[in-house]
Structures are given as C-alpha cells and as structure tokens.
N, C-alpha and C positions, 0 to 999 in steps of 0.2 A: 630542295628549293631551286637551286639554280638549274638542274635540268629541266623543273616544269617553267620556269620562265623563259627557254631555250625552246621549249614547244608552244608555249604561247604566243608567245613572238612568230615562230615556225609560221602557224597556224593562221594567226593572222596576214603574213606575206603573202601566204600561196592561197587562201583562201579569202582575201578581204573583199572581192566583191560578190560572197553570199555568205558569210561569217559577220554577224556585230559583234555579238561576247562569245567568248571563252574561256572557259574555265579546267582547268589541269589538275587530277587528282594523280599519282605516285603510288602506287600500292607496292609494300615492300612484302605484307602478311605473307607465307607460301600460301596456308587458305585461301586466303583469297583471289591471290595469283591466279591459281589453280581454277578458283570460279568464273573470274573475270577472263580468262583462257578459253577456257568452255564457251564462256558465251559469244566471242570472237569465231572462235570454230562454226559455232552456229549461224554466224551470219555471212561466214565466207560459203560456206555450204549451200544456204539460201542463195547466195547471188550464185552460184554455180548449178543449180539446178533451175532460175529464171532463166542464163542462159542459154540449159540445155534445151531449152523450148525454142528459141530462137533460130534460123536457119539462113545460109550466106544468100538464097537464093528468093530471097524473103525481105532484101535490103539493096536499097540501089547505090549505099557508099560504103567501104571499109575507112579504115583510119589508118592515119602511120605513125609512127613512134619512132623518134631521132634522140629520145635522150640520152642514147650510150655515143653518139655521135662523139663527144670529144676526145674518146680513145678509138675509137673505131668510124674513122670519116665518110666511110666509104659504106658505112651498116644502115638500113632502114626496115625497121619490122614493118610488116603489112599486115594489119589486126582485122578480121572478119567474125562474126557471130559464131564460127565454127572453129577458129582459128586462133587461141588469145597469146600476146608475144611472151615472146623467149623464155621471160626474166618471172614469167607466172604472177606476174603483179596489175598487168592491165589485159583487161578484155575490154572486148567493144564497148560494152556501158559507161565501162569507165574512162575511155576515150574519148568516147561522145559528151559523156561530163566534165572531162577536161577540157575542151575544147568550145565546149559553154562556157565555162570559167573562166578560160584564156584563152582567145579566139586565136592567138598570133605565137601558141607555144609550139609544144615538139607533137603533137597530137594535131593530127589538118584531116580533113574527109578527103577520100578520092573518090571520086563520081567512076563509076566502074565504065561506063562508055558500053563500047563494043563487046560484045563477047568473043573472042577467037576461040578457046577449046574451050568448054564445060568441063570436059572429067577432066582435063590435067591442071584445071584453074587458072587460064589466061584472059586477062580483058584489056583492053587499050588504056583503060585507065590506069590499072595496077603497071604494066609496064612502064606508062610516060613514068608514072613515080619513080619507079627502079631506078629509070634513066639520071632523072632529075635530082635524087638524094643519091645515089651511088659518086654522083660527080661523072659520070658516063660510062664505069667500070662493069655497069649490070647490064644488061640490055632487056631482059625479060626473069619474068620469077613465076614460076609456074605454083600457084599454092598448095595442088594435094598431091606434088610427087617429089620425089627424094633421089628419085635418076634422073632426069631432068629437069633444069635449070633451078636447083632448090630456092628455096630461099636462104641469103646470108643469114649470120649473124655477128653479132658483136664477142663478147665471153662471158654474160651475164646470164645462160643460158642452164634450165633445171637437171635436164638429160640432152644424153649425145644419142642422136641415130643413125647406126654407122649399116654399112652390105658387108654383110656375109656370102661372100659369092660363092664358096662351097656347098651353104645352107639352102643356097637360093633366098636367103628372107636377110634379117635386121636384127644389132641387137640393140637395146636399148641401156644407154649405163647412166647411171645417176649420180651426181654429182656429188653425194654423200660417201659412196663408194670408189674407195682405193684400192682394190684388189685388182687383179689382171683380169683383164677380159681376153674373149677367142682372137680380137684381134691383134693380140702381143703387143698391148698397148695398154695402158693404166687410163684414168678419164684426164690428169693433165697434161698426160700427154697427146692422146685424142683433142684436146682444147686448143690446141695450136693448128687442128688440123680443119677444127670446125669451126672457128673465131676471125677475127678481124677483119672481116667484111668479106670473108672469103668466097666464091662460089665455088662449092667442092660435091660434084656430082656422087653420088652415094653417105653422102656426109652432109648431116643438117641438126643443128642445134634448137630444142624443144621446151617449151614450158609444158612440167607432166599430164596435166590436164588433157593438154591435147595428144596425148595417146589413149582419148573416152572418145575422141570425138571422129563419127561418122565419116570426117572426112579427110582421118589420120591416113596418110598415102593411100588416098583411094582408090587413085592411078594407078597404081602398082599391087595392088591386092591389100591393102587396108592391115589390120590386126592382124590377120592370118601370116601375113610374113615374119611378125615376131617370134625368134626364135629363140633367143637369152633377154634375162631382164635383171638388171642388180636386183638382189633380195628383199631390202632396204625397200623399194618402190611395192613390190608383190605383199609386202607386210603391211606397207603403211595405207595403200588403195586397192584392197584384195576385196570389197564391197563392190566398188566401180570398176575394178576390171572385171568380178565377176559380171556383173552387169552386160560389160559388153560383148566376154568370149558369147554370153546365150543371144544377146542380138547377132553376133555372126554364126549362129547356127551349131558352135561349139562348147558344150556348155563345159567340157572338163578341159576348155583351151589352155586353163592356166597352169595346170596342173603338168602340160606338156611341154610348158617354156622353159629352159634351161637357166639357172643360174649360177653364181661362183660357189656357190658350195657342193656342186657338182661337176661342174668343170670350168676349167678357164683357156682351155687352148679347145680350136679346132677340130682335132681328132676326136676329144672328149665328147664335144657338142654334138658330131655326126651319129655317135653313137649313139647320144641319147634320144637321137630326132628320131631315129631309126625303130629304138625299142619301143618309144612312147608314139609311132607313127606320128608325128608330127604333118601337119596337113601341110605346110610349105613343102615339101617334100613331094609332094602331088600336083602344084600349083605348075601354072605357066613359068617360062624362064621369066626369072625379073628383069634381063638385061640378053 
C-alpha cells in the first residue's frame, strides 16, 4: 500500500501537466510478474525498433540530458535519433517528451547549426552545448568517434568502450560483468577511467543499444573494431547484434568476438583474433 501511494504521488509530480488520474496496481503473483514483464519488454522493444527508423540526419535538434549533473557537474549527454544516453533510459523520443512536459528541465533541444564534420559528428550547435554544460571543461564532442574528442560521461553508464591498441579495435565490457578484461582492468575499475565528466580519448561510456546503431564509432570503423564483448551482452542481444554483424557485411562477426570465457588478458585475445581472422586485424590503424 504505501509504496503504491509513493508512486502515485511520484506520478502525479513528474507528470501533472498531462496525468489527471492515477491509479497503482502492485503485483506481488510471480505469474504475473512474469506476464506483466513480458509485456514491458514488448513495449521497450517497440519503441526501440520506432527508433531504429529514425536517422540523426533526418532531424535539425538533438537533446541534452543533465540529470546526472549533481554528481558529475561537468557531464552532459548529447541524445541524437542514432545515439540514446548513457544510462539506456532516454532516447530522443523520450527527450523530446520530456521536454514537452517540462519545457525548463534537464532535457533542452539543441538546434544543431553548422555542420563542421559529418562522419566525425561535429555541429556548432552540439559544441556551444559542450561548452556551456561542461562549465567550459569540454570544448567540442565529436558524436561517432571514440578517439577523438569522445563524448563524457557521468557513471550511470550500461558498458565501457575502451582501445585495444594491440587489437587495433575496442572492447566492450558490461556493467553486469566482473571478471577481468584484456585491459588488466575489471569494469569498476575502468569506471573511474570513463566517469565523471571525464574526456578520455579511447575511453567512452555507452547505453548497450547503441552498439546496434549505424553510427556506433563510425569514424573509426564502426562494429568491425569490436574485438571482446562480456558474455553477459552477446547472450542477452545475440538477435540485434546478429542483426548487425550482416549489415556490416559479416555475418559470422559474432562468433569472432572474444570474450572472458576465452581470454581475459591480451596475449589471449591476439590469439584468438588471429585464428578466428578477426577483420580488425585488416582494418586501417585506429590511431
């Protein structure tokens, strides 16, 4: 009882200028759980495949996102139709409806302006922002590259994508996963490296989603650079990343990515890129 009156209340704060009633059901049944689960999944699913139709190039404002601002003053996500932040909770639609809701919250449009580079994702607009929410610590955020000028983050962030400068590519570790990774680094440890408002050139904090998206380090050669992945993600979106090794022309891509049940240091990983050819391996220098 008192936690549904704790979400009603909730409910009507954040939403009272398009909410009248509300009403809060509790479901304790696991059946039902279980069903009511399901149907959540299905609608996260829907909006993530609405989405996927949508294109950055297709839109004349991104949003920003400052809610982690109070631990990280210096962090501003920059949300694009290609690009949803960090913390895998807001995409663009949902920015954009927040910002209907509450014109003056942490969700604002930036009018993108100028173009200055297209593949590396600079526009006059996303920079003033940088500028302007960083406190003057950012100068520029390049959106689809991961070597230069990444995008910060705060620490509410799904996976880390870190260089593999041996690999030539990136691994991806996910947040669920404690095990060691190639880079002799566990993920909270990596979390201090990718966090609080940091810009760290090889090092950028991801909501999983957006390693589906087109224009995951496109700059730098896109999917193909990944070269470990925690297990954990390969299990739980082994549909959508298959999906995407056959958009990039790989269709047994995944099957080539290394992860900690096969190695967790360097030496291991070279080895595996090697016997499973790993197409990074072929690629231009990343850096």
């Amino acid at each position: 009882e008192h936690f549904g009156k704790i979400l009603h209340a909730r409910f009507h704060g954040e939403f009272g200028a398009i909410v009248d009633k509300v009403q809060v059901k509790v479901i304790t049944d696991p059946a039902l759980h279980a069903e009511w689960l399901e149907k959540a999944r299905d609608a996260y699913n829907e909006r993530n495949e609405r989405m996927g139709s949508l294109k950055d190039d297709a839109v004349d404002e991104f949003y920003t996102c400052t809610l982690c601002q109070s631990f990280a003053p210096t962090h501003v996500c920059i949300v694009s139709p290609e690009r949803l932040g960090l913390c895998g909770a807001y995409n663009w639609l949902d920015c954009k409806a927040s910002y209907e809701i509450n014109p003056t919250g942490p969700n604002q449009p930036i009018l993108l302006g100028d173009t200055v580079d297209p593949v590396k994702g600079y526009w006059t607009g996303t920079n003033d922002v940088a500028v302007k929410n960083s406190q003057g610590t950012v100068h520029e955020v390049a959106m689809y590259s991961i070597m230069e000028n990444p995008m910060t983050a705060c620490g509410c962030f799904e996976c880390i994508v870190m260089l593999i400068p041996e690999a030539n590519g990136v691994m991806v570790v996910s947040r669920e996963d404690t095990s060691m990774t190639p880079a002799g680094m566990t993920f909270s440890t990596l979390a201090g490296m990718a966090g609080g408002g940091l810009q760290t050139p090889g090092v950028m904090g991801v909501g999983k989603y957006y390693l589906t998206s087109p224009k995951f380090i496109s700059a730098d050669g896109g999917f193909k650079r990944v070269v470990w992945m925690s297990s954990v993600l390969k299990k739980t979106m082994a549909e959508e990343f298959q999906a995407v090794a056959e958009r990039e022309g790989e269709p047994d891509l995944i099957d080539r990515i290394a992860d900690e049940t096969v190695c967790t240091d360097v030496d291991g990983l070279m080895a595996w890129m090697e016997e499973h050819e790993h197409p990074a391996l072929f690629m231009d220098p990343i850096f």
